[in-house]
Structure formats: structure tokens, C-alpha cells
N, C-alpha and C positions, 0 to 999 in steps of 0.2 A: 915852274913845272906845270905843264898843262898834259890831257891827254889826247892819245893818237883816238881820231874819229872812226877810223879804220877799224879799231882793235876791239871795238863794240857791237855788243847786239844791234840793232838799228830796229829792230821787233821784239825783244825783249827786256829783262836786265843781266847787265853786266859784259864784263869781257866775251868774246866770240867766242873763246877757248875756255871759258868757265868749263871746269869738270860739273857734271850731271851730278847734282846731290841726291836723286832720288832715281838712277838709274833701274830698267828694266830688272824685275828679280829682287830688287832689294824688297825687304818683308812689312815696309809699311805701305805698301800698294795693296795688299791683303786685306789688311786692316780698315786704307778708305772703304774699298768697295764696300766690302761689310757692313759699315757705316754708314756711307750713305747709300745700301741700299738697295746696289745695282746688280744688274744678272751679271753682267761686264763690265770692264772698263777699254774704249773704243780706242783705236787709234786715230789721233787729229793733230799730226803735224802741220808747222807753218809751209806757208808758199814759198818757195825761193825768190830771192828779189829776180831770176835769172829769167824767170816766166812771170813777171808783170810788165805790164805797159806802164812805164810815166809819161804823163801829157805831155805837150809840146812847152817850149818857154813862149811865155805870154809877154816878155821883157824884146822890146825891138833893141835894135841894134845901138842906134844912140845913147837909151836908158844904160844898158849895158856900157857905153862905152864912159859913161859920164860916173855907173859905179866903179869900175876898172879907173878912172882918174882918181878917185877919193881914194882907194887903200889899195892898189895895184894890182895887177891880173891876175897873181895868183893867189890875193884873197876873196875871187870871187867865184863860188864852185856850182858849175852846173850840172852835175854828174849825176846819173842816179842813185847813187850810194848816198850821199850828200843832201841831197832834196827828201829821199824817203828816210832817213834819220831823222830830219827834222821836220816831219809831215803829221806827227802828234807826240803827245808827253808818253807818259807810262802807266795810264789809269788800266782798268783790266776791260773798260771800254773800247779803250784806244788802242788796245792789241788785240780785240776782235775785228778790228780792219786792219789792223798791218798783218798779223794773219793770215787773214784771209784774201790778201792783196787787192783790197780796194783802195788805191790812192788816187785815188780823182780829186783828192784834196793834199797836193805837196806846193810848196814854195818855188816859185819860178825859180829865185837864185837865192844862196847863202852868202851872206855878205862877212867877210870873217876882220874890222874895225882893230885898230891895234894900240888909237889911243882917243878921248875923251873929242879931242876937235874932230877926229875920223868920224865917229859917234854922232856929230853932230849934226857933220855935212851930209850925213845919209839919212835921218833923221827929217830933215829940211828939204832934202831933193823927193823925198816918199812925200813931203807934203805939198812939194807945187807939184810933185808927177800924182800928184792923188795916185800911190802906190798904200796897199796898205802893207805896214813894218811891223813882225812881230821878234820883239824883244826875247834872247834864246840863252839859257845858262845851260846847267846841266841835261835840260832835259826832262828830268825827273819829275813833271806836274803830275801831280794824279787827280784832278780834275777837269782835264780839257783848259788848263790855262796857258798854253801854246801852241795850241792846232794850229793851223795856215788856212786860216777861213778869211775870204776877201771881204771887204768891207763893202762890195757891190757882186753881181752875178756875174763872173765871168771875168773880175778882174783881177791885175797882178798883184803878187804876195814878194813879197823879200822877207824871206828871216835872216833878222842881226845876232849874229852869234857871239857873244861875248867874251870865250874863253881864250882867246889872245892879250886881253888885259886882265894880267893877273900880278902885277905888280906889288908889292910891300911897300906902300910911300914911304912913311914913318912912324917908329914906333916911340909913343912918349911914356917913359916908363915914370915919369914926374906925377903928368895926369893920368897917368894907366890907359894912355889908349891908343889907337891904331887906325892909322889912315893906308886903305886896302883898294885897288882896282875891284871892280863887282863879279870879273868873272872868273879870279881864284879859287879852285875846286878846293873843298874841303880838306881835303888831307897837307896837298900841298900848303896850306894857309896854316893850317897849325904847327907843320914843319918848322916853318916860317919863323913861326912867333914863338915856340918852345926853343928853338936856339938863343932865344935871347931871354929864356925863362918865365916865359907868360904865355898865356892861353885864352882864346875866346869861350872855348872848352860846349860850342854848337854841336850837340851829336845830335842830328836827325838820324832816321834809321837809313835815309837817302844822303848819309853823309859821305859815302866814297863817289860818290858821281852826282853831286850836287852844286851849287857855286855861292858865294856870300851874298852877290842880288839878288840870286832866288831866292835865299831865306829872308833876306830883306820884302821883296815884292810881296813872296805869299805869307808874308807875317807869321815866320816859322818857329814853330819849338822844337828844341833838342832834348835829349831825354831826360839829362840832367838840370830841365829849365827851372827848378826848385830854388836850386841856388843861383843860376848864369842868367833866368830872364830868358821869355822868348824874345823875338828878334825886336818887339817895339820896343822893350825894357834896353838892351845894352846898345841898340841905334844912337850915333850922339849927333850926325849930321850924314848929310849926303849931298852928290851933285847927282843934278840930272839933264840928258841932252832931251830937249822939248822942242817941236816948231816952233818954239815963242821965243831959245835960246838957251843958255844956260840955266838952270834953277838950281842954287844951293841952297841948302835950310841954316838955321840959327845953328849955334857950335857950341855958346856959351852951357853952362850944366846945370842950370835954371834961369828964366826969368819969366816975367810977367808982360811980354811983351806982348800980347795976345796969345790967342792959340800957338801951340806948338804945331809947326806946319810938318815935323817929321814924321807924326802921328798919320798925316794923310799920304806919306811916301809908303810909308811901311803897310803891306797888306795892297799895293795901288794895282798891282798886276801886271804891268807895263802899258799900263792905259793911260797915263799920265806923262812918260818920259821914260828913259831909257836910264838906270842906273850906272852910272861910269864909276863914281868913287864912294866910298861910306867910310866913316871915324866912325868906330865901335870903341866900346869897354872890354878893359883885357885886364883879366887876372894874374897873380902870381901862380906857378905853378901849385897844386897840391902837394904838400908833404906827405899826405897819408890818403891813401882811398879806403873806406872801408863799406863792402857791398853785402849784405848777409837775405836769407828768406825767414817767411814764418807762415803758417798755417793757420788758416781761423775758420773756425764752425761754420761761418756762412757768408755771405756778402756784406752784408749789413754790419756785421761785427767789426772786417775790414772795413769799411768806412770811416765807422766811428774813429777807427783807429787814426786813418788817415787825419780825419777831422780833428783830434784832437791834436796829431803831433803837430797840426799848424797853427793850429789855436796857442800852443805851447811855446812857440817862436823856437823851437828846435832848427838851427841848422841843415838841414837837408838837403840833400842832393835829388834825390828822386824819392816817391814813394810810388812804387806802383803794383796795385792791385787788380788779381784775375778774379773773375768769378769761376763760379763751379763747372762749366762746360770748358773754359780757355782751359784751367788748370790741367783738367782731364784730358785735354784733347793732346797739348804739346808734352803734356807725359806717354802720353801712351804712343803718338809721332814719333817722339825721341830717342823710346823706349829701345836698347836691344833684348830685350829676354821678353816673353812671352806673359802674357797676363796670370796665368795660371802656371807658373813656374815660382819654383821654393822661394825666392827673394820677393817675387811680387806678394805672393800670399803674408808672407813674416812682415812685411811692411802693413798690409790692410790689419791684420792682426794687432800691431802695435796700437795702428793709428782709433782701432777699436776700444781698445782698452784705454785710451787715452780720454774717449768720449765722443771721437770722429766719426763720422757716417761716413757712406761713399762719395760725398760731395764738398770736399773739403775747399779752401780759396786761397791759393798763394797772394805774398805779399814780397816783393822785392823792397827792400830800402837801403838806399846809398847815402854816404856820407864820403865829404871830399874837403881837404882843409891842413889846416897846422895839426898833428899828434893828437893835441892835446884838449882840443876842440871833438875833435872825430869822436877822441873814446868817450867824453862826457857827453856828445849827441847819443855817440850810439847805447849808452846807460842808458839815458832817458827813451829813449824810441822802445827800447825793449822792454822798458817799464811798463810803458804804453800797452800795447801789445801782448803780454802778458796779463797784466789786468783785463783785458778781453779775453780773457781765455785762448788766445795764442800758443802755438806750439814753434820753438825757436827753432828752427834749422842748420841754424850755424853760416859759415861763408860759402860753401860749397855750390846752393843754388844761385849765389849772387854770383858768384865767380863762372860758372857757367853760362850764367846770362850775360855776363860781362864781355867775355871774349865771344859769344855768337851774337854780341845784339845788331850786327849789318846784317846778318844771314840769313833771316826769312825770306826777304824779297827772289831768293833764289830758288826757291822751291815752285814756285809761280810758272815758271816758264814747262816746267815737266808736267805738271798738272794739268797745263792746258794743252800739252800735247797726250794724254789721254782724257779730255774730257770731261775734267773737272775744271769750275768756275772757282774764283776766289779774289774776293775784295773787300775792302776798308772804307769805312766812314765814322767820322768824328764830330764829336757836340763837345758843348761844355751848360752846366746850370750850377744855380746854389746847392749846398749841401741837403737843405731842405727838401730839393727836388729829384735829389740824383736817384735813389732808388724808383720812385714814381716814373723819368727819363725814362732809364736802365727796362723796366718791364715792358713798357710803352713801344719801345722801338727794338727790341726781340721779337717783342707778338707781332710786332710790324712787319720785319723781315722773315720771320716764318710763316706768316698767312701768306706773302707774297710766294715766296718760293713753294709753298704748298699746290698754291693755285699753278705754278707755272713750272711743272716736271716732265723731263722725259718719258717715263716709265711708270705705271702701277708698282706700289712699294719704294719706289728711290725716296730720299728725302734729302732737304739741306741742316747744316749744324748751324747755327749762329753764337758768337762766343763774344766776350768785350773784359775790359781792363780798365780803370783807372790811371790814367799816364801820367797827367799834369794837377798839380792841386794847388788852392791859394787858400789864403783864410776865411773868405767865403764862399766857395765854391771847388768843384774841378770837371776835370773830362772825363768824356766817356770814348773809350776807341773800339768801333767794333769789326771784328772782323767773321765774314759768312764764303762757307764752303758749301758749294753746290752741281750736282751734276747740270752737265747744261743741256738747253734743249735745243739743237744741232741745228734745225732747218730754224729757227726761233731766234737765235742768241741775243742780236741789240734787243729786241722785244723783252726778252724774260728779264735782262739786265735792269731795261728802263720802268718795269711793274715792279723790281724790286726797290730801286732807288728811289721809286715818286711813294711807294708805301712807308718808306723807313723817314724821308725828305720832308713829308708829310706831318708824321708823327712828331719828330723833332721841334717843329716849328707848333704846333698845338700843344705840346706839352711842354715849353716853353726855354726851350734849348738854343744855342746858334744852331745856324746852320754848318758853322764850320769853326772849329776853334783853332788850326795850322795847317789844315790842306790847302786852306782858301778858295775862293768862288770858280773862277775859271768860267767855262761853260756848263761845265753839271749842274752846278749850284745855284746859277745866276738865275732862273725863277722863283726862286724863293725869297731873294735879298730884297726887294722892295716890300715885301709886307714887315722882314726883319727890321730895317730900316726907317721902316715909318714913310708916309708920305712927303714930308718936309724933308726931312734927310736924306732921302732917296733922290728928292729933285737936288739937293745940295752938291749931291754927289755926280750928278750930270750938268749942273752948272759949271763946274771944275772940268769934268772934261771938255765941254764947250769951250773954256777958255784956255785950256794949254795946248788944245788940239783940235781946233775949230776946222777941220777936215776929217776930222775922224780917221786916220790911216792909223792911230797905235790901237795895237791887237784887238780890231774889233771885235764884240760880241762877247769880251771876256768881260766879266765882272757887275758893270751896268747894261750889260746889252748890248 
């Protein structure tokens, strides 16, 4: 099961036909402006694809005739709908140019491969045609790590689309794992694997329109990565199509054979080879989910919390922690009844008496497993929690976030059609450091957006979470809403990102803990990196791609 390329935003997320979740009149459109600030909120619909110009193909006749030989004429789409789809990912950068219909930057042709030797042979022909080939799953990069930037001025682009290899190899339910094509979208893949009673159990929040090599490439975590491992953890092998030929990695489930070479697949970008196949780790289904909230005095207090329940080798599935602005912000979003209406006030009330200020910090935590497992985590997690001075919420917030956790990314496309900005950036440090992070790159992102506003009075919010945690450390995910400045926009975008990209890297954070480099990110990765590591890392591509045609620009430059 793959999906129709048609039935997509090509400029936004999601289906073409998505109902408007934040439609004209609904009453939290009130509430932004307010907030941030503004006298108005403007109308800034997108361009129609029907008034832009796509460039001409830069592919002569032969090139074409020899991709049309590899995987037949009608997997090779020069259309406009086809080319501007796959002309950048989904960062909130890369829909201020599909927006606003600048695509002087699309893919001559989309090449749609339908199995691993297909793969190859285009692969190989990008590299005697010096074409450069950028490796295409879902889509879903949110950092510039599949634009159609040519690897010289002027030259041609092919994007390899993957989602016609989406096959189930085999599933060995012996050693628990699963040999999958790379460009199985998410959904269909657990389809898949839940008929025969296991689960990779990968939720990114990009999990309905994402694919298994993207999460692989951008060394992705899903939300529940507590228990499941982000993508390097349950990776057990891969093949990949290289100019240099096939590349599979080691299968075995340890050894000491040198370096683990899957380590440098996962996170690679498609700078290294094209993912065709991957053996992952598959679970048994869960007997029991159990997801609940709890409320803690202040941030710090949630930490500790976090901190301890890993320290504790508790089971878990997710812990994840808002500070005091996300909490406020997606309650009062979410809210239907009015701030100052009977239910809201009897709640501040309680929560007063309780010993709560008005800045209180949710805490989600999941638990997934056998019965009997779940109830004795989730005793301990609440023990936890508790002793910090916790307030237990019961399942209601868990269950709420449960069934909406794909559905933010949908609010995004109405926002920007009046005027408001809104994007995501992620770190991770020791637990040591995270409060230190956490302040560092708020002040970061609010001096920036301070300096760079529309309007006298407007202002931006910045809000962040806790997503991923391990025993020594975890993330930090932030997310900033801001109005934008119209004649301005890549400019205010690029002062916000080089302030916050900044601060990350001086107060001693990655720069990316599962979005991965892409292009955004990529001047930061060499100081990240170190000097030695950094050339290690271009010595590798030198040698699986000594033409340079996979996706240049992404990741090392």
C-alpha cells in the first residue's frame, strides 16, 4: 500500500482535502492575535501551482531515454505537479518558497525505481551522467535534507522516489525481526507487521506520511523511543545502492568485527547510498498501553522526575515533559470554553489550593507491555512523581494526547495562511545541562524574534518539551510561534535559527538529536564533529561517491 502523490499537499501537510482544523471564525484565532500581539491577523494565502513557472528540463533526450530503459516510461514523471512535490521537504523554511512560488529550485525528473537493481542502475547512470540524485521517501525532512540543489550551477537534478519499494521481505518471528523495502510509509508497515502480531512500534509525529529510510537516513526517533530505540538502536542491517555497487552492513546481533558500519548508515542522509532494504527489531504486540498525565510545580521538578524514573530502570515508553509556556499554550489552543468561564476559574482554584501557581508543567508518561509489567511501572513512575510534589491526572490527558499525537503538524498550514510563522528545533545534553540548554536557547530564540517583528507590540511565544530521555541525559524540543515579517520572511527565519543554532552548540547540546543535518544544520556539524571526525566523514563520501551526485550539500556540505 503506498500513497496517491496526487492526493497531497505538494506545499503543505497532508492530504489536499484535509478539513481546515483551524477554519476562519473558529475562537482560537482570537486568542493568537492577542497573544502575539497584533493589531491583525493578514491574509497570506499560497500561490497556486496554476500561476508558477517550472524551469524547463535540463535532462536531454538520451539521459531521459536511458532513465525510461531502467524502470519504464511511466516511472519517469516530468509534470509539474511531480517536480514541485518533490522541490523541498516540509521545514517551515521550505514552505516559504513553495508558498510563495519560487521554484527555480525543482528536479528535472522523478524517477519512481520499483526494485533494489532499479535503484542501482540509476544510481550508477547519475554517476557517469555527473547527474546529481537526491534519495526521496516521504518527504517529510524538516531540515532542508531533500531539496533538489545540484551539485554544480546549473546542473541537472533527478529525484529517486522510493515509495514503490515498499515490500515486507520476511518476518522472523524466531529472531524478532524484519527484512522491509525502505520506502514503506509508516502506516502501511505496521499494517504489515501487526497481522502477524509484532510491531516496530516507530511513531514519529511524521509517522502517516513518512517512510522506514527516512527514519533510517535521518536517524529518527518515535515517540515512544523509550522503550523501541531510536532508528540506530533497532537498525540490524541494511543494503544500499552506491556508485561503488551494492553496500550491505554486518546482520549478525553483535560482534567485534570492527566498527559497526550500520552506525554510519543510519543518520547518513542519502549522502552515502540510497537505502533499498533494512532488518529492523520487531516486537510482540503490547498487551496493555497505559498512558496517564501529571502536573509538577515547575520544570526542574519534571526533570528530576524524568531523571529519576531512568535512573530506576523503570520500563517506559515515553516520558515527556512540557514546560510552563507549551503547557499553557496547548491548553488554552485546545481549550473550548473561555478563560474566565466557571470550569476554567474552579480548575485554577483547585490547582491553588493544591500549592500551584499559574505556571504549572505537564508530564505525559506511557507505559506499553505485558499487564503485568505496565501496572508495576506505572506504581513506580507515580511514586516517582509524587514524591516531587506531583499532581496525578489520571489517563484522560494521556488519552487525549494519544489519539491527537499526528495532529499538530496540521495546524501549520492555516497559520501560515494568516500570517503567523511556526517551527521546531531539537537538541539533546546530560541531565546536568538540560536546564542550563533549556534557558540558553529561549533567551536565544526570543531575543531573536524580538529584534525581528512586524509591528510595534507584536511578540513571539517560545515553548519546548522534554521528548526523548536515557540515563544520562535527554531532549529538548522546541517549538516558536511568531508573527512574520512579510517583505522579511527567509531573513527573520535565518536570525532566528543562527541565534537559537548558536546557542545549542556553546552550551553544549547537538545540534540535532532526530531531525538531522540536512541543509539547515550543516554549518554547525563540523565544529560538532571535531576536526578529525569531520574530515572522516568526507573521506567516506569521497569514497562511496567520488562524484559527488548523492544529495549534495546535505549533511557535510
Amino acid at each position: 500500500m503506498t500513497i496517491d502523490r496526487a492526493s497531497l499537499r505538494w506545499n503543505g501537510w497532508g492530504p489536499a482535502a484535509q478539513e481546515n482544523v483551524l477554519p476562519d471564525g473558529a475562537p482560537q484565532w482570537e486568542w493568537i492575535r492577542t497573544t502575539l500581539g497584533l493589531s491583525r491577523l493578514p491574509a497570506t494565502p499560497a500561490k497556486p501551482l496554476s500561476e508558477i513557472r517550472i524551469p524547463a528540463c535540463r535532462l536531454d533526450t538520451p539521459q531521459l531515454d536511458r532513465l525510461r530503459a531502467i524502470v519504464g516510461a511511466e516511472q519517469v514523471k516530468l509534470d509539474d505537479y511531480e517536480r514541485a512535490f518533490h522541490a523541498r521537504g516540509k521545514s517551515y523554511h521550505d514552505l516559504l518558497y513553495l508558498r510563495a512560488g519560487m521554484l527555480d529550485m525543482v528536479p528535472d525528473a522523478v524517477v519512481y525505481p520499483r526494485s533494489a537493481d532499479e535503484t542501482l542502475a540509476l544510481v550508477k547512470l547519475a554517476a557517469e551522467e555527473d547527474i546529481t540524485l537526491i534519495p526521496f521517501g516521504g518527504g517529510s525532512s524538516v531540515v532542508g535534507g531533500i531539496n533538489a540543489m545540484p551539485k554544480s550551477l546549473g546542473g541537472a537534478v533527478i529525484t529517486l522516489d522510493t515509495t514503490l519499494m515498499s515490500r515486507v521481505i520476511q518476518i522472523d518471528k524466531i529472531a524478532m525481526t524484519a527484512t522491509v523495502e525502505a520506502g514503506i510509509y509508516g502506516p502501511a508497515l505496521e499494517a504489515a507487521l501487526q497481522q502477524h502480531g509484532v510491531t516496530l512500534a516507530h511513531y514519529p509525529q511524521s509517522f502517516e506520511f513518512s517512510t522506514l529510510g527516512g527514519w533510517i537516513a535521518a536517524r529518527g526517533a518515535g515517540q515512544q523511543s523509550n522503550r523501541y530505540g531510536k532508528a540506530e538502536k533497532w537498525l540490524v542491517s541494511a543494503k544500499l545502492a552506491t556508485p561503488r555497487g551494492f553496500w550491505s552492513t554486518e546482520t549478525t546481533p553483535a560482534s567485534a568485527a570492527g566498527p559497526n558500519l550500520n552506525q554510519l548508515v543510519a543518520g547518513s542522509e542519502g549522502t552515502l547510498g540510497v537505502i533499498c532494504e533494512a532488518t529492523v527489531k520487531i516486537h510482540a504486540l503490547p498487551a496493555r498501553k497505559d498512558y496517564r498525565g501529571y502536573l509538577f510545580k515547575n520544570f526542574e521538578s519534571g526533570i528530576e522526575a524524568a531523571r529519576r524514573i531512568n535512573h530506576a530502570d523503570i520500563p517506559v515508553a515515553m516520558v515527556r515533559l512540557s514546560d510552563a509556556p507549551e503547557t499553557h499554550f496547548f491548553q488554552a489552543f485546545s481549550s473550548t470554553s473561555s478563560p474566565t468561564s466557571l470550569k476554567a476559574r474552579a480548575q485554577r482554584a483547585y490547582l491553588r489550593l493544591k500549592g500551584f501557581d499559574e505556571t504549572p508543567c505537564l508530564m505525559l508518561i506511557g507505559h506499553e507491555g505485558d499487564a503485568d509489567t505496565v501496572v508495576w511501572a506505572q506504581a513506580q513512575t507515580q511514586a516517582i512523581c509524587k514524591k516531587l510534589g506531583a499532581l496525578a491526572l489520571g489517563t484522560g490527558p494521556g488519552h487525549k494526547w494519544y489519539h491527537g499525537r499526528f495532529h499538530a503538524p496540521y495546524s501549520r498550514d492555516p497559520m501560515l495562511d494568516h500570517g503567523i510563522g511556526i517551527d521546531t528545533l531539537e537538541t539533546s545534553t546530560r541531565w546536568s545541562n538540560i536546564a542550563n540548554l533549556h534557558k540558553a536557547v529561549v533567551t536565544a530564540i526570543e531575543g531573536a524574534m524580538a529584534a525581528n517583528m512586524p509591528e510595534r507590540g507584536a511578540r513571539g511565544i517560545v515553548m519546548a518539551h522534554v521528548s526523548h530521555s536515557y540515563p544520562d541525559g535527554a531532549s529538548l524540543y522546541f517549538t516558536f510561534v511568531f508573527p512574520r515579517q512579510l517583505d522579511r520572511e527567509v531573513e527573520q527565519w535565518q536570525a532566528i535559527k543562527r541565534a537559537a543554532s548558536d546557542a545549542i552548540l556553546e552550551h553544549r547540546g547537538t545540534i540535532s538529536h532526530h531531525h538531522g543535518v540536512g541543509i539547515d544544520h550543516a554549518p554547525w556539524l563540523a565544529e560538532e564533529k571535531g576536526p578529525v571526525g569531520y574530515e572522516v566523514l568526507k573521506a567516506l563520501k569521497r569514497e562511496l561517491d567520488p562524484a559527488g551526485v548523492l544529495n549534495p550539500g546535505k549533511l557535510i556540505g
